[in-house]
NUVEXNU-540708 format. One record per residue (C-alpha): x, z, y; residue number from 0. Coordinates in pm, whole numbers, m for minus. Layout:
X | Z | Y | NUM
...
END
This chain:
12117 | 7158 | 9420 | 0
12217 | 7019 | 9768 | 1
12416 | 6714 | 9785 | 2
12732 | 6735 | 9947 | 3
12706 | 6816 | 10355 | 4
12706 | 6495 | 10524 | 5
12901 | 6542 | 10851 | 6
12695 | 6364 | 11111 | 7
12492 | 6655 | 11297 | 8
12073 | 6703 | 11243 | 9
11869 | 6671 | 11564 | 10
11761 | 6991 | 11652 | 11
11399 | 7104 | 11553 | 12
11079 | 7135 | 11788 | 13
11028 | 7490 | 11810 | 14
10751 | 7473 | 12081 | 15
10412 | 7569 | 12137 | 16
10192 | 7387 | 11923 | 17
10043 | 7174 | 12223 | 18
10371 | 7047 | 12353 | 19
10477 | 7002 | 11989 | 20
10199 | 6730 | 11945 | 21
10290 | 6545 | 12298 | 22
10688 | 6537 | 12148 | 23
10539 | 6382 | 11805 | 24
10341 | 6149 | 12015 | 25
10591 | 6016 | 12209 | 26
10816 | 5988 | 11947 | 27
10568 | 5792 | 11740 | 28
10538 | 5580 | 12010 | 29
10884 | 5483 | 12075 | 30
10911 | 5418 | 11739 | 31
11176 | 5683 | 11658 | 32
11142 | 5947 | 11351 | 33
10931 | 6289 | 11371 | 34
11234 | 6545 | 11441 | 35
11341 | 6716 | 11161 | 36
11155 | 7052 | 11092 | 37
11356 | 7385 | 11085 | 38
11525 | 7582 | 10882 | 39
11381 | 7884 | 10722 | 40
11631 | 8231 | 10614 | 41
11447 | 8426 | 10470 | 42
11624 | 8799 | 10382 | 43
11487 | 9056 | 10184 | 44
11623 | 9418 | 10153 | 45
11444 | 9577 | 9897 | 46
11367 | 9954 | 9978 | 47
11462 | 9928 | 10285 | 48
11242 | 10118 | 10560 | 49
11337 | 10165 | 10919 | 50
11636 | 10378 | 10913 | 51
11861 | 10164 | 11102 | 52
12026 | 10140 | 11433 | 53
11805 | 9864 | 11619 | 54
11536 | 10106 | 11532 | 55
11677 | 10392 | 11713 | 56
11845 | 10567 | 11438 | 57
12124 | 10727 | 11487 | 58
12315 | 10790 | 11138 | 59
12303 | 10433 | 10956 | 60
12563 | 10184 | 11043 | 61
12425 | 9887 | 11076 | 62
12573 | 9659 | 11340 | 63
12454 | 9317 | 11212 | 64
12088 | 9390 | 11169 | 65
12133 | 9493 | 11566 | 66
12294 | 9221 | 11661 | 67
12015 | 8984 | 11462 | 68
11728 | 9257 | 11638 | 69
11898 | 9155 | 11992 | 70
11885 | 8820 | 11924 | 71
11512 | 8768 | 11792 | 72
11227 | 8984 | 11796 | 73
11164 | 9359 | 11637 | 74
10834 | 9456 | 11535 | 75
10793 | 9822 | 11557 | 76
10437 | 9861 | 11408 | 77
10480 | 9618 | 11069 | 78
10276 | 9749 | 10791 | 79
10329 | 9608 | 10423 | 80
9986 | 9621 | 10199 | 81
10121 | 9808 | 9892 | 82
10388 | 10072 | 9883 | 83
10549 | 10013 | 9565 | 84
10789 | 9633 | 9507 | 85
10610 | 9390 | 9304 | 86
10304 | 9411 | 9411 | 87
10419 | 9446 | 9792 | 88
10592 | 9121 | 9709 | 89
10353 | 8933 | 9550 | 90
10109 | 8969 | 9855 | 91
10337 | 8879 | 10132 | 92
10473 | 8563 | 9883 | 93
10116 | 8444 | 9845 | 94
9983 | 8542 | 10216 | 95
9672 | 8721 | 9992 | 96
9610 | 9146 | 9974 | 97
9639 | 9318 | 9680 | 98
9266 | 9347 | 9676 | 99
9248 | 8955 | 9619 | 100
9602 | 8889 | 9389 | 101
9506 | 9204 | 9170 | 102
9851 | 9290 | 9117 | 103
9918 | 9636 | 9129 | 104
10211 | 9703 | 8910 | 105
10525 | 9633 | 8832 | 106
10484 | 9485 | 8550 | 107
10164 | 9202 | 8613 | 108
10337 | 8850 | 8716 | 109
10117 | 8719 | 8995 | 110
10041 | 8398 | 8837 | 111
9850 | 8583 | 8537 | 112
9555 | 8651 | 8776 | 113
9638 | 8366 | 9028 | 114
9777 | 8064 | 8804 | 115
9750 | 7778 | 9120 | 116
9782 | 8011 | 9399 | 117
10051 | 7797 | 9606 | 118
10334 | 8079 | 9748 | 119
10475 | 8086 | 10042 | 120
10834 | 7880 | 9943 | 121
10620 | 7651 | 9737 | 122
10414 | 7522 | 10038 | 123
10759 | 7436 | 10180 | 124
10887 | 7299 | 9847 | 125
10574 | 7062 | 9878 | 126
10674 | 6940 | 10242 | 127
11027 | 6849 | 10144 | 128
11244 | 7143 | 10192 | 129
11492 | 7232 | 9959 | 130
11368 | 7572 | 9848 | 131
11662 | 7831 | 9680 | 132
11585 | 8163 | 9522 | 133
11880 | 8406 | 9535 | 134
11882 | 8787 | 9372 | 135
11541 | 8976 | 9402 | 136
11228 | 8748 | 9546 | 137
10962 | 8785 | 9352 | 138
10995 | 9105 | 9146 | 139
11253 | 9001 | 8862 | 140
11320 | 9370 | 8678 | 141
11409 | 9686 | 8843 | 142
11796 | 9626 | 8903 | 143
12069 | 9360 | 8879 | 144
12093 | 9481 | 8537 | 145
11743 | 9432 | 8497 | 146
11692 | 9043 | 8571 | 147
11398 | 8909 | 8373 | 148
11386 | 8524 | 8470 | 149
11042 | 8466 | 8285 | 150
10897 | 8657 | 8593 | 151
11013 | 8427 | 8868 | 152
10805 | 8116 | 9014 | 153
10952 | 7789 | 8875 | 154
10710 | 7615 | 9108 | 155
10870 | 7768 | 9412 | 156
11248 | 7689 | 9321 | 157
11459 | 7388 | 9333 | 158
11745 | 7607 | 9260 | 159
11762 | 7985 | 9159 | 160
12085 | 8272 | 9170 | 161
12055 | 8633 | 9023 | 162
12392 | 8804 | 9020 | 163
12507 | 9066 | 8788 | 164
12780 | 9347 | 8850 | 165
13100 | 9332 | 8715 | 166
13265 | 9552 | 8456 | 167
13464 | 9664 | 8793 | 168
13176 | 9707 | 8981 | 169
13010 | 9921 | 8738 | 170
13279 | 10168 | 8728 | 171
13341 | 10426 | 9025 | 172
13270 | 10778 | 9056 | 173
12914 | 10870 | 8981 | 174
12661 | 11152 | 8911 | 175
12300 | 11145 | 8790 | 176
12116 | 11416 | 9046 | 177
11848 | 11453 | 8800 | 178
12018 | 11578 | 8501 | 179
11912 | 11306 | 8311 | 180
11525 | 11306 | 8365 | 181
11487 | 11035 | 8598 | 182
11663 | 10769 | 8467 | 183
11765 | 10622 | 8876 | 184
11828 | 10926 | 9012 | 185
12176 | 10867 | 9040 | 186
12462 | 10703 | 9248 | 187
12791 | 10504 | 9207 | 188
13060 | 10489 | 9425 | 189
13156 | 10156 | 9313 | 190
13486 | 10035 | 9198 | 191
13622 | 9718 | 9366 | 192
13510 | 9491 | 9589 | 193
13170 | 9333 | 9754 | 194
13209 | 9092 | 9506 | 195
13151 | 9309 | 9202 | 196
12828 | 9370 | 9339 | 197
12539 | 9087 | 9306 | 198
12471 | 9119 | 9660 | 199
12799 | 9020 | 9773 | 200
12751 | 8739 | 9525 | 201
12381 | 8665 | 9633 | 202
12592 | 8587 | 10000 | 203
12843 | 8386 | 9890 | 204
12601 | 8166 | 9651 | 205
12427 | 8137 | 9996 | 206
12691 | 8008 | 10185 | 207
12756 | 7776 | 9940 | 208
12444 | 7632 | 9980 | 209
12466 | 7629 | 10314 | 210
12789 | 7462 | 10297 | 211
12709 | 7184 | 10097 | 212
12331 | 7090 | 10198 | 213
12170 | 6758 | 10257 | 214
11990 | 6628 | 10499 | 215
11660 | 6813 | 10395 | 216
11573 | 7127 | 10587 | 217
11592 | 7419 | 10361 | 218
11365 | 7731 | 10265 | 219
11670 | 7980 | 10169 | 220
11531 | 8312 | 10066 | 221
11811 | 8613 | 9987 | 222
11637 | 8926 | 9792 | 223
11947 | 9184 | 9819 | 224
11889 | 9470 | 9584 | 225
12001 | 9727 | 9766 | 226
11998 | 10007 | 9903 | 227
11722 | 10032 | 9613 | 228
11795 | 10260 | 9320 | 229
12006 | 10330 | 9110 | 230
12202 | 10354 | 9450 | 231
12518 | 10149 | 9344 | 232
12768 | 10037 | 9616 | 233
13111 | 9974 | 9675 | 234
13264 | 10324 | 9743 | 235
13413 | 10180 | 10140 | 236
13005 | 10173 | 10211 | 237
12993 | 10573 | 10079 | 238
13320 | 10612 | 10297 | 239
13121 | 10565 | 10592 | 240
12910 | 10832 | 10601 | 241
13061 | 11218 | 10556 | 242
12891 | 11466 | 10335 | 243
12894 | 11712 | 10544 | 244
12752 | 11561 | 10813 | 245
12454 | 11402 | 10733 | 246
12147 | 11610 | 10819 | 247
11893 | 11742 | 10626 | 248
11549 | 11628 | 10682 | 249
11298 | 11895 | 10825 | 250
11230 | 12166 | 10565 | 251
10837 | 12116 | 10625 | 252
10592 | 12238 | 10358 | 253
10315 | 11978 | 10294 | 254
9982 | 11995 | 10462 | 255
9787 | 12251 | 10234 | 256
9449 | 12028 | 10341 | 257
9703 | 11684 | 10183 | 258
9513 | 11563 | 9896 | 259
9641 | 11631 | 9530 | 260
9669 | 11250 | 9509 | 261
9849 | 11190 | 9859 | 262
10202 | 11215 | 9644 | 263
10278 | 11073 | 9286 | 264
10227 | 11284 | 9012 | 265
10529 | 11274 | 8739 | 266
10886 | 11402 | 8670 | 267
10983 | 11294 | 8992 | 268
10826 | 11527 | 9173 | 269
10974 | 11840 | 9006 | 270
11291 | 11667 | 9023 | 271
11283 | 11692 | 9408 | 272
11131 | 12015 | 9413 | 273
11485 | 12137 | 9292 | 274
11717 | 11931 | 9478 | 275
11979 | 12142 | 9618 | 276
12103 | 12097 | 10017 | 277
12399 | 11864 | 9802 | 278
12144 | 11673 | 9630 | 279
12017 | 11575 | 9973 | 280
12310 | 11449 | 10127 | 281
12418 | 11285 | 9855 | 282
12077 | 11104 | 9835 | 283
12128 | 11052 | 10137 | 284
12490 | 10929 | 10146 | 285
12396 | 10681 | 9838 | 286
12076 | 10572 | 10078 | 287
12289 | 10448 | 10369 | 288
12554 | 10310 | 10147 | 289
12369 | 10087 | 10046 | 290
12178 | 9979 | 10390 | 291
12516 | 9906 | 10509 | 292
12597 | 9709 | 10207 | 293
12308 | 9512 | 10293 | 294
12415 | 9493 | 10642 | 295
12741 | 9388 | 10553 | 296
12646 | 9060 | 10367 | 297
12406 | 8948 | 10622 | 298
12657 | 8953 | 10865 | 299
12846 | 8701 | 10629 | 300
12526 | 8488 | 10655 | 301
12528 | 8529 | 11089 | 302
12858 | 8410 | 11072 | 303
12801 | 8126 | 10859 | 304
12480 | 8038 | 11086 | 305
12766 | 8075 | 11391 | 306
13036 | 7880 | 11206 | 307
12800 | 7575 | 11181 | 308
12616 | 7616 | 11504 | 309
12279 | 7652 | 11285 | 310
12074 | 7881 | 11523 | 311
11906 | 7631 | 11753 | 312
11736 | 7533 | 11403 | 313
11709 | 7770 | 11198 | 314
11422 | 8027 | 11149 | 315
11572 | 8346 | 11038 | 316
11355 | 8688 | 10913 | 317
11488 | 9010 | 10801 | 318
11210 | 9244 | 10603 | 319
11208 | 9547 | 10362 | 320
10945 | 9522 | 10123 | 321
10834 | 9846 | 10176 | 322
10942 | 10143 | 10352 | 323
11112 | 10499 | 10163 | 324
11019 | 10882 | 10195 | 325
11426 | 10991 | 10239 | 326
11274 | 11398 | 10226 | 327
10960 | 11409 | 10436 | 328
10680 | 11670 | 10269 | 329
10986 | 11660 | 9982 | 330
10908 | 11343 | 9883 | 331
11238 | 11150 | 9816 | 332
11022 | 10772 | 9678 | 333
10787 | 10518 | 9820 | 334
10414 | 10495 | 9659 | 335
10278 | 10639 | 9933 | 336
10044 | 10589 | 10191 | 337
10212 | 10730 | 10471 | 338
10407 | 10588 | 10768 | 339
10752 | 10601 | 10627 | 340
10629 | 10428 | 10311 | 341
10385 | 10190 | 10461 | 342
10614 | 10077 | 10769 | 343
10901 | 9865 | 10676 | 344
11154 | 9635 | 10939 | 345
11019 | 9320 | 11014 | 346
11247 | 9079 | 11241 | 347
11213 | 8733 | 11346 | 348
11442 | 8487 | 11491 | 349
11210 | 8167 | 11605 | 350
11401 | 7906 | 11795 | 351
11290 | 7885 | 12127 | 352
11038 | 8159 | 12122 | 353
11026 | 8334 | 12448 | 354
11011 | 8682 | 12335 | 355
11388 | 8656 | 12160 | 356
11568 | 8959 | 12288 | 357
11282 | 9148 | 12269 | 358
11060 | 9432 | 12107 | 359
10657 | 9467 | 12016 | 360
10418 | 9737 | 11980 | 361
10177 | 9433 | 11791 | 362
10008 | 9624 | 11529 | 363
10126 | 9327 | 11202 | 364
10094 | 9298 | 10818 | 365
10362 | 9168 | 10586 | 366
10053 | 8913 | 10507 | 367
10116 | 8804 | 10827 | 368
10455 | 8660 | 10712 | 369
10322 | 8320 | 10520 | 370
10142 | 8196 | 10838 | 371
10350 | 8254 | 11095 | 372
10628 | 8066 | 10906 | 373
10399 | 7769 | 10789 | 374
10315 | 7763 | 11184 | 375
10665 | 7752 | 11335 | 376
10755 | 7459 | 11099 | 377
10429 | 7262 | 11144 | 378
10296 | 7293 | 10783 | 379
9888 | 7335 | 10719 | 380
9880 | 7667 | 10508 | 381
9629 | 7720 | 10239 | 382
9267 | 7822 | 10376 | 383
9316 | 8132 | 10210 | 384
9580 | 8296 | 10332 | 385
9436 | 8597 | 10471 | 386
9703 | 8665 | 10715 | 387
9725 | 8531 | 11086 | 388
10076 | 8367 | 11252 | 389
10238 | 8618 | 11437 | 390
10374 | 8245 | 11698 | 391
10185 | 8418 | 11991 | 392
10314 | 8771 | 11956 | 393
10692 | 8605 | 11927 | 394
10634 | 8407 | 12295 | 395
10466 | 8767 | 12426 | 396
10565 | 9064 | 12279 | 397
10350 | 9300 | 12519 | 398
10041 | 9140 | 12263 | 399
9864 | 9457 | 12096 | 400
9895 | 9206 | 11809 | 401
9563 | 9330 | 11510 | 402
9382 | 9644 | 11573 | 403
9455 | 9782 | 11258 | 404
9669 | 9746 | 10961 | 405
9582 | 9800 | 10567 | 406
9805 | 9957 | 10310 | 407
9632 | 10010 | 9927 | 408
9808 | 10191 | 9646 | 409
9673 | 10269 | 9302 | 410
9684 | 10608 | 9141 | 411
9588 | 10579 | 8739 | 412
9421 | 10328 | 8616 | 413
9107 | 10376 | 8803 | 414
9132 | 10524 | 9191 | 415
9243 | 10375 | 9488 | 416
9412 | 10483 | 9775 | 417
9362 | 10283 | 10090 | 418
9525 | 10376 | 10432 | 419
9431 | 10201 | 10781 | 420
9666 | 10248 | 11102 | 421
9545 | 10147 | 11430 | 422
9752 | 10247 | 11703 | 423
9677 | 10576 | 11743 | 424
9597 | 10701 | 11447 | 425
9660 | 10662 | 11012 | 426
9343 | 10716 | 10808 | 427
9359 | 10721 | 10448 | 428
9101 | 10730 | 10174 | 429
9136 | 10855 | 9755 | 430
8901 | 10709 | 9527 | 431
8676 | 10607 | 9886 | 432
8732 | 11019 | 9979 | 433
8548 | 11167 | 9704 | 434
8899 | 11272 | 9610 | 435
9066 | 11341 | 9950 | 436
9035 | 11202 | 10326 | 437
9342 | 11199 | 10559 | 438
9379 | 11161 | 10935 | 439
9656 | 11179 | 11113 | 440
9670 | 11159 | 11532 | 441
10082 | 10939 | 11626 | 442
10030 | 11041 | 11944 | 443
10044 | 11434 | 11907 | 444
10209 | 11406 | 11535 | 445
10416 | 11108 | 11429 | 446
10540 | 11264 | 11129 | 447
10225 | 11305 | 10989 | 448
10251 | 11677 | 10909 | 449
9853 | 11845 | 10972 | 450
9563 | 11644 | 10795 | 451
9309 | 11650 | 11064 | 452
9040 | 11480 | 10870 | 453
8799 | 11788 | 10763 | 454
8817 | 11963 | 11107 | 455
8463 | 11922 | 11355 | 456
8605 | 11772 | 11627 | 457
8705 | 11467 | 11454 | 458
8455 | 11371 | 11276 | 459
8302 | 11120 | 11507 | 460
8662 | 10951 | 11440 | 461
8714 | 10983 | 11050 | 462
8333 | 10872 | 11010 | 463
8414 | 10519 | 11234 | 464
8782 | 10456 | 11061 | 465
8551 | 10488 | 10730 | 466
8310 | 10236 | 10843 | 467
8599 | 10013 | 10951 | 468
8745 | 10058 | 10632 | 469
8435 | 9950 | 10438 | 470
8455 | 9616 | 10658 | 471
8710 | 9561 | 10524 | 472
8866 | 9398 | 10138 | 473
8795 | 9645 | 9902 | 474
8946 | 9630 | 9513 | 475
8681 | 9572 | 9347 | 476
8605 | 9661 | 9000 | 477
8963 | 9627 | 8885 | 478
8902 | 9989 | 8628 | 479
8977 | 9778 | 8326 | 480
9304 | 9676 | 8462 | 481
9584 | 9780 | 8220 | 482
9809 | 10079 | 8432 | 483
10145 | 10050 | 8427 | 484
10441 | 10317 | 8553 | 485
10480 | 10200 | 8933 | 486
10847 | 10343 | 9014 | 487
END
């Protein structure tokens, strides 16, 4: 826990390139005067979140505090987690290491049962001396607020941890299950009462309490909201928003007939959105965007509280998704899949003093990416292994093509693999290493992804190099004995 806020003001951090970083530390050392204080680190998780919000062009979600933080730091356009479904998503960009290398690919396998001294990404900065809090969903802790299982958290990481639970209120409102019972999180709440009876509004108040009463240590504050994942459960102002009648359909667009069997989950699921009427939809969709704004809502509490204690000039603040969500394409309504709307998620960074604040890429980045970059900004050695590289250069110069591809795996089954690279032009995806499907699709011509491309003449120059770059690159391995676990 912090000790109580002392009220004489912390010099403001170094946020330079490395090279003038090391002449300031120099000088300093010289004069005899202390190392400045390293920044602050904010850390906000939206879990299910994919790209459906107004900084990223769309048009229906409300989201005017995730747009102001875009304005203010830097959007990446082309960030690509490594696994599709939470925990395992998690558990790579927490440890900076693929799925292929953590083995987790599950909900259900804690990290630390295949990697027991792997040091994560807010226990580097627990070792260093910042004050490291866990609030709400981080590493994966259950499926829901209801669903907190603390035996699956990181006591190494945590000096302090916060899960929040809805109220009796909260869990009241008007509701309806649109799978008739078969899926058990089909369903959505129009919440009774207020922000509060939600454990994201208290996951934002526990962090301004932090923030209010901190020492003199910098701190490693990491928020994992639980919404707008399923069961979609928000106070019923955040359904106000968004009328029924309103919200579009997505394209009615029959899947590739050349897709792979394996391309979507197999499962009740998927007969379950076969039948979905045009009101099933929208009120997926409704429920969706609720919660998004919900989201959106409490980190504006947190911009606030960085603006009511003038916090910015030294404070490192990222906003992610831990994956991205389906929302209707090829009828799909999920993640745990391998295409763009699952494998692209929101990725934005506010660095202090980076020159590319205000700005937008097109640098091709992994969530692995993540642990570096951070470890950079704040001057702290990383582990060798981290098998992501710091994203410091792409925030000072945005017009960087940043990696030439990125890798998303998934696991179908106990025993085959699906593994997905997109470069910039193109998303090539593998089943079982394509004895049980190939996929290519061309973003120039087709962004949605709708005509598999893969088997036709003319591209097989193309799908035979994307294979060899795939081999080149970390394969899982003979993980067939793994025990296989439900991944929704």
């Amino acid at each position: 826990m912090f000790a109580p806020k002392r009220t004489v003001k912390s010099p403001r951090p170094v946020v330079t390139p490395a090279v003038a970083l090391l002449a300031v530390l120099v000088v300093q050392s010289a004069a005899g005067n202390p190392a400045p204080r390293r920044p602050n680190v904010l850390l906000l998780i939206a879990d299910d979140m994919n790209c459906d919000l107004g900084c990223y062009g769309h048009t229906i979600a409300q989201t005017p505090h995730l747009d102001r933080l875009a304005a203010r730091g830097v959007r990446f356009d082309r960030a690509y987690v490594q696994y599709t479904v939470c925990n395992p998503s998690r558990a790579s960009f927490l440890t900076g290491l693929r799925p292929t290398t953590t083995g987790v690919w599950d909900n259900e396998t804690q990290f630390r049962r295949n990697l027991p001294d792997v040091v994560t990404l807010p226990q580097l900065f627990r070792q260093h001396g910042y004050f490291t809090a866990g609030l709400g969903k981080v590493f994966h802790r259950g499926l829901s607020p209801d669903d907190v299982r603390p035996e699956r958290d990181d006591p190494a990481s945590w000096d302090h941890t916060f899960y929040g639970q809805a109220t009796e209120t909260g869990n009241r409102g008007e509701q309806r299950d649109m799978s008739g019972g078969r899926v058990r999180w089909c369903r959505w709440n129009a919440a009774a009462g207020t922000d509060q009876d939600q454990a994201d509004g208290q996951l934002a108040a526990e962090a301004i309490r932090l923030l209010e009463n901190r020492d003199e240590r910098p701190f490693f504050l990491a928020v994992g909201f639980y919404r707008p994942h399923d069961p979609f459960q928000s106070p019923r102002a955040y359904f106000d928003r968004y009328a029924l009648e309103r919200l579009p359909l997505p394209p009615a667009l029959a899947p590739d007939a050349r897709m792979p069997e394996l391309a979507l989950p197999a499962g009740p699921m998927r007969q379950v959105f076969a039948e979905f009427t045009a009101t099933d939809q929208r009120e997926f969709l409704r429920a969706y965007y609720a919660g998004i704004s919900f989201v959106d809502a409490q980190v504006g509490r947190l911009l606030a509280e960085l603006d009511r204690q003038d916090l910015w000039d030294h404070t490192i603040v990222v906003l992610i998704g831990d994956h991205g969500y389906e929302l209707g394409a090829r009828g799909w309504w999920n993640k745990n899949t391998l295409f763009e709307r699952s494998c692209r998620a929101p990725l934005i960074v506010w660095a202090p003093g980076a020159a590319g604040n205000g700005q937008s890429t097109q640098a091709i980045t992994e969530f692995i990416d993540l642990y570096p970059t951070l470890a950079d900004l704040c001057g702290i050695a990383g582990p060798a292994q981290l098998e992501g590289r710091s994203l410091r250069p792409v925030l000072d110069r945005p017009e960087l093509p940043g990696k030439d591809f990125a890798l998303t795996t998934i696991r179908r089954g106990p025993q085959v693999w699906g593994q997905s690279l997109r470069t910039r032009e193109w998303r090539y995806t593998e089943w079982d290493q394509g004895r049980q499907g190939r996929e290519l699709y061309g973003h120039d011509d087709d962004p949605g992804e709708t005509r598999n491309v893969a088997s036709e003449a003319r591209f097989g120059d193309r799908v035979e190099a994307l294979h060899q770059l795939l081999l080149s690159t970390a394969q899982p391995g003979d993980l067939a004995g793994a025990k296989s676990h439900e991944t929704k």
